[in-house]
GUSE-692601 format. One record per residue (C-alpha): x, y, z. Coordinates in steps of 0.05 Angstrom, whole numbers, padded with zeros to 5 digits, always signed. Example, Ala and Ser with C-alpha at 12.3 -4.5 7.8 and 13.67 -1.06 7.14 Angstrom:
# GUSE-692601
NODE        u        v        w
NODE   +00246   -00090   +00156
NODE   +00273   -00021   +00143
***
This chain:
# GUSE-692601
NODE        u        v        w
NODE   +00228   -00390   +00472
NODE   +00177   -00387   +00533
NODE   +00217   -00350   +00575
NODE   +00246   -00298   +00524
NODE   +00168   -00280   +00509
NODE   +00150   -00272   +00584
NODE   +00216   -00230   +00598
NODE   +00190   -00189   +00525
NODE   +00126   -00172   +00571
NODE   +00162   -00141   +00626
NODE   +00198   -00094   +00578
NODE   +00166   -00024   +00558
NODE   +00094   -00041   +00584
NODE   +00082   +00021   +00556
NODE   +00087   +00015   +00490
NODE   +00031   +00033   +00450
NODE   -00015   -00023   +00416
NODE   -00013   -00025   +00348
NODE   -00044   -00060   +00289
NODE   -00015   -00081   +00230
NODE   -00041   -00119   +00158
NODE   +00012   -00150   +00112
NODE   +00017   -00179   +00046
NODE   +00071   -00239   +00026
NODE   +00100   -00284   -00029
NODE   +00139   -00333   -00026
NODE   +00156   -00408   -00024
NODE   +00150   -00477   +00006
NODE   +00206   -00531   +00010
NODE   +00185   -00593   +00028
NODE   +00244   -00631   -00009
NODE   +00297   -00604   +00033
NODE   +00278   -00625   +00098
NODE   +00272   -00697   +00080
NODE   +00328   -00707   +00034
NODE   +00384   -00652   +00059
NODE   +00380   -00611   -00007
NODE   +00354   -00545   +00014
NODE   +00377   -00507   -00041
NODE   +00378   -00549   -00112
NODE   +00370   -00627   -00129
NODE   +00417   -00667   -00165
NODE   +00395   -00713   -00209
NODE   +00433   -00756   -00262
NODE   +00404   -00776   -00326
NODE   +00432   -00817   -00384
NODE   +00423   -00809   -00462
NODE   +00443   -00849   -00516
NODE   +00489   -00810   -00573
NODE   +00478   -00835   -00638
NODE   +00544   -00797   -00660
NODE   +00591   -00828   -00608
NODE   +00546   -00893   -00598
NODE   +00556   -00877   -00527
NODE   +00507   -00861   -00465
NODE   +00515   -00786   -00443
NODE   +00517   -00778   -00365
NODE   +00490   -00713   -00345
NODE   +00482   -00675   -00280
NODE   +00406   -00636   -00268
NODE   +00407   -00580   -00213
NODE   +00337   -00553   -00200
NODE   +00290   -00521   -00152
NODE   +00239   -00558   -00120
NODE   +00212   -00492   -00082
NODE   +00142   -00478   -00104
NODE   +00106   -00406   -00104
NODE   +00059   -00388   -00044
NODE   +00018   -00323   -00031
NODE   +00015   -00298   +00050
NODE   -00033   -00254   +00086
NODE   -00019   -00229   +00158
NODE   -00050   -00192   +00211
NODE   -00015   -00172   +00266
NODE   -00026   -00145   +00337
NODE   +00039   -00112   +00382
NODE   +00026   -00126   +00463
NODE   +00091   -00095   +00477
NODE   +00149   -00058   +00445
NODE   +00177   -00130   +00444
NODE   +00117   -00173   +00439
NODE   +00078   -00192   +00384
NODE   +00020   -00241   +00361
NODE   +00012   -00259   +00288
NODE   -00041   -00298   +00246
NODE   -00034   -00311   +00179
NODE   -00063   -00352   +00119
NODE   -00021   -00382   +00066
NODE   -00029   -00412   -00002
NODE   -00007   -00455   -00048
NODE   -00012   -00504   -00108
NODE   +00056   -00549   -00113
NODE   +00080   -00623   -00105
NODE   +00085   -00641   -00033
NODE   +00081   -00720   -00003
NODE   +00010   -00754   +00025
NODE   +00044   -00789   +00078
NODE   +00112   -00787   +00127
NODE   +00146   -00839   +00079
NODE   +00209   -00806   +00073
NODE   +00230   -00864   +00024
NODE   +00168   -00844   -00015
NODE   +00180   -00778   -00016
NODE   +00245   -00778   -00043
NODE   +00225   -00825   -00091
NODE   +00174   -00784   -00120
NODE   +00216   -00729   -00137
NODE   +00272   -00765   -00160
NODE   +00244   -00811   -00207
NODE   +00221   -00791   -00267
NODE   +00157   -00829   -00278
NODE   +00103   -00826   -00218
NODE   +00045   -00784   -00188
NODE   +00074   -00713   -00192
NODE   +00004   -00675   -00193
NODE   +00002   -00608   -00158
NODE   -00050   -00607   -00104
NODE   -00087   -00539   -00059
NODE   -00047   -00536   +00012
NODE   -00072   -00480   +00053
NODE   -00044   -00466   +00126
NODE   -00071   -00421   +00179
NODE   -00021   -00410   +00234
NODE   -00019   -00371   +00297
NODE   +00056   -00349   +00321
NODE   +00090   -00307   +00386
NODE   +00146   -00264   +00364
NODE   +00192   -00238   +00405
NODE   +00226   -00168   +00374
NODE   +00303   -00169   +00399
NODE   +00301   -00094   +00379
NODE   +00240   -00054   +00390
NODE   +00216   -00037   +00315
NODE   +00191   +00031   +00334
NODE   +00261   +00042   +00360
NODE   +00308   +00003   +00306
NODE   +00302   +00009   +00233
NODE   +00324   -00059   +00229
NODE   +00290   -00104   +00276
NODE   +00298   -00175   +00277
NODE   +00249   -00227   +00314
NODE   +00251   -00301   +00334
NODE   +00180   -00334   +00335
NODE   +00143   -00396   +00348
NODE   +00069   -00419   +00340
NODE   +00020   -00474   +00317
NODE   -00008   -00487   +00246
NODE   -00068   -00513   +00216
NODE   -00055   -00544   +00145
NODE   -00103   -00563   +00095
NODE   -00079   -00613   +00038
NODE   -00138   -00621   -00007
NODE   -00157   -00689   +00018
NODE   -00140   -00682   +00086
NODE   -00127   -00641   +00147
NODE   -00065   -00637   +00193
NODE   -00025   -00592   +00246
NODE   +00046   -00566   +00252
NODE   +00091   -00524   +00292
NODE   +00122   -00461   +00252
NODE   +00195   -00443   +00282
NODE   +00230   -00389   +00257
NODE   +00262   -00322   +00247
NODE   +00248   -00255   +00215
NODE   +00265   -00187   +00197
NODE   +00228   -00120   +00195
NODE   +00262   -00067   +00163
NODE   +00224   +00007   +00166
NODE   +00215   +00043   +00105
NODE   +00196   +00107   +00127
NODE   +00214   +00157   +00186
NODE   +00152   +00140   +00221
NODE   +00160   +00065   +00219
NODE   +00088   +00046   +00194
NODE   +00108   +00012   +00132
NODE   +00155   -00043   +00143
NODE   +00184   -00094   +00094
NODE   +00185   -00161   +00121
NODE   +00237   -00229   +00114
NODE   +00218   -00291   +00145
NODE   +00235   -00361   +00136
NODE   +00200   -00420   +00184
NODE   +00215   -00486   +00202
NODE   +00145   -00532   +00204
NODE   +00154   -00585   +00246
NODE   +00099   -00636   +00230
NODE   +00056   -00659   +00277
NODE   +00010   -00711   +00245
NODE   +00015   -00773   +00207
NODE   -00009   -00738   +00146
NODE   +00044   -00682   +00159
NODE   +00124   -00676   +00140
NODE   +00175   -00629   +00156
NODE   +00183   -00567   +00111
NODE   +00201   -00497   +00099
NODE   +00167   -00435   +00087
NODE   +00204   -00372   +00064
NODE   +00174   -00303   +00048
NODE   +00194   -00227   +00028
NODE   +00126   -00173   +00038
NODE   +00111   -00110   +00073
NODE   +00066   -00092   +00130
NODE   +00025   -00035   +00151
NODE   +00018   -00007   +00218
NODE   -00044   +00031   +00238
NODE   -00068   +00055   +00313
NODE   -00133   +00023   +00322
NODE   -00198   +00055   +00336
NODE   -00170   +00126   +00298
NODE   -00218   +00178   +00295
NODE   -00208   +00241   +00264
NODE   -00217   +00306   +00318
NODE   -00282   +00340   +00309
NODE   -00266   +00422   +00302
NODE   -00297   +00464   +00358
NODE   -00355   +00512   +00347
NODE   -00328   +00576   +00335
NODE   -00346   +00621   +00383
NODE   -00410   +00672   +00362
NODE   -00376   +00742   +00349
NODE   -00399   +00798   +00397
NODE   -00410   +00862   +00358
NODE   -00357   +00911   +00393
NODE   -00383   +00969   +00429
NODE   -00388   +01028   +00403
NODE   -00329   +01078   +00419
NODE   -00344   +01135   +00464
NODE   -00310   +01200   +00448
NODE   -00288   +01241   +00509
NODE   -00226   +01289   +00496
NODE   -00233   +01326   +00557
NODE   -00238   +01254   +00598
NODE   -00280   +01285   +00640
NODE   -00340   +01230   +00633
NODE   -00382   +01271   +00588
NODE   -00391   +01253   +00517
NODE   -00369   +01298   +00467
NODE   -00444   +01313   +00436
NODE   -00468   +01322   +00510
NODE   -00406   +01371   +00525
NODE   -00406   +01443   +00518
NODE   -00341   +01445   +00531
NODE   -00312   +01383   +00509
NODE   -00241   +01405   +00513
NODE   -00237   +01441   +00592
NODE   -00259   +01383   +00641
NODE   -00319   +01395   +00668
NODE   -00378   +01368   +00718
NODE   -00447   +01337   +00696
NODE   -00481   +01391   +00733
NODE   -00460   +01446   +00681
NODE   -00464   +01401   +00620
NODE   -00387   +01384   +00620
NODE   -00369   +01464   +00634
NODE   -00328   +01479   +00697
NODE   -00345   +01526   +00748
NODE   -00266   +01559   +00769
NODE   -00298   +01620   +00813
NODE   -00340   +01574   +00843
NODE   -00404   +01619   +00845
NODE   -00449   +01564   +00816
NODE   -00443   +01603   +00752
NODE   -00410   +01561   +00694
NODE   -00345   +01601   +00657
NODE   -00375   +01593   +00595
NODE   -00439   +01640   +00614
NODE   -00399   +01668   +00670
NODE   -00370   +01746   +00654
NODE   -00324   +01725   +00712
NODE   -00298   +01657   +00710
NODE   -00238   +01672   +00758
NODE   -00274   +01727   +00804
NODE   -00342   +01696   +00841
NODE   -00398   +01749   +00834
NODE   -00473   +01745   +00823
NODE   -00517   +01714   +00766
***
C-alpha cells in the first residue's frame, strides 16, 4: 500500500489542492468478523405447540449491523493522493474484550448483557485514487490508516483497511457521492476485528477563495469641444470671413490670389495685383 501511495505522488504534481467536507451513514459489524456471518445470523429456537404437543424448530435470520453517523474532512496532495480524517458514531452492541468465545456467545444466546454502549472512532487514512476524480466520474480508491476508538469505558486503537468509491454528480466534479466499506483490524486488548460500511456525499471547495474586487472605473474626461473648420484651412468658422475659400491667418481666413497684399474679399481685383 506504501509503495502505491509514493508512486500516487509522482503522478500529476500538478494537480490543484483541494478541500473537501463530507457527511456519512452507515453501519458497524462487529459479529461478522468473529463468527464468519457477515451478512445475517442464524439462530435456532424451539417452541412448544400445544396443538401438536410437539416442540417447533425454527430458523432466525437477522442483522446484527448497527446504525453509525460519519463526518469527513478531506485534503487532495495530488490528483491521486489523498488524506482523510473523520469522526464516527455510534450506539450498538459490540464485545468488552477479544474473547471471541464471548462474543459469540453474547449474541447468540438469548439471555445475557446485551446493553448498547457510546463507541466513537477518530481515524486518519491515505487513499490512493486509481482514477483521478477530477478526470473520471467514477473513481475508485484503496486506503489505509490508523484509528482511535472510544468504547465508553475505555480507550483503544485500530487499523482501518479498505476500499471506496466516488462517483461525481455534477459536470464540475465538486459534489461527489461516496461508498466505502473498511476492515478495522484491532490493535489492543480491548479491541476486535470489525467492519465499517458507509454511503454519503462530499463537497469540494478551493481553499482560501476570495471573491475579485472590481477595478475603479476610470474618471470620465469631458470630450473636447468640436472645432468647426469647413474650409480646413485652420481658422475657425466664427473667426473666418471666408470660411468656405481657404485662407491665411493674416487676412482673417481670406486668401490673397493676386498676391498684392490686398485680400479678394476687399480686393476689386482678386485675380489682377494693383494698388490699395
Amino acid at each position: 500500500m506504501l509503495a502505491v501511495a509514493i508512486s500516487g505522488l509522482s503522478i500529476a504534481v500538478d494537480a490543484q489542492h483541494l478541500h473537501g467536507i463530507g457527511m456519512h451513514f452507515g453501519a458497524y459489524d462487529f459479529y461478522g468478523p468473529q463468527t464468519g456471518d457477515y451478512i445475517t445470523s442464524d439462530r435456532r429456537t424451539s417452541e412448544y405447540n400445544d396443538v401438536h404437543r410437539t416442540y417447533d424448530t425454527a430458523h432466525h435470520k437477522k442483522f446484527y449491523w448497527r446504525p453509525m453517523v460519519k463526518v469527513s474532512y478531506w485534503w487532495q496532495a495530488t490528483r491521486n493522493f489523498d488524506v482523510t480524517a473523520a469522526l464516527s458514531l455510534a450506539s450498538l452492541e459490540y464485545p468488552t474484550s477479544n474473547d471471541d468465545t464471548a462474543y459469540v456467545n453474547k449474541y447468540r444466546l438469548e439471555t445475557g448483557d446485551r446493553r448498547e454502549r457510546f463507541l466513537g472512532e477518530f481515524d486518519v487514512r491515505f487513499n490512493y485514487n486509481i482514477l483521478p476524480r477530477d478526470r473520471w466520474i467514477v473513481s475508485p480508491y484503496l486506503f489505509a490508516g490508523v484509528n482511535a476508538s472510544y468504547h465508553d469505558i475505555f480507550f483503544g486503537a485500530d487499523i482501518p483497511l479498505g476500499a471506496g468509491l466516488n462517483i461525481a454528480l455534477n459536470k464540475t466534479h465538486d459534489l461527489s457521492l461516496n461508498l466505502e466499506s473498511a476492515y478495522k483490524v484491532g490493535a489492543t486488548d480491548h479491541d476486535v476485528n470489525h467492519l465499517q460500511h458507509s454511503v454519503g456525499v462530499i463537497y469540494w471547495f478551493k481553499p482560501g477563495y476570495k471573491v475579485p474586487k472590481a477595478e475603479a472605473a476610470a474618471p470620465e474626461v469631458a470630450a473636447a469641444p468640436q472645432v468647426q473648420d469647413r474650409d480646413h484651412d485652420g481658422i475657425e468658422d466664427s473667426e473666418d470671413q471666408c470660411p468656405d475659400i481657404p485662407g491665411t491667418a493674416q487676412f482673417n481666413g481670406c486668401p490673397d490670389s493676386d498676391g498684392d497684399g490686398i485680400p479678394d474679399n476687399t480686393d476689386s481685383c482678386p485675380l489682377v495685383a494693383g494698388l490699395a
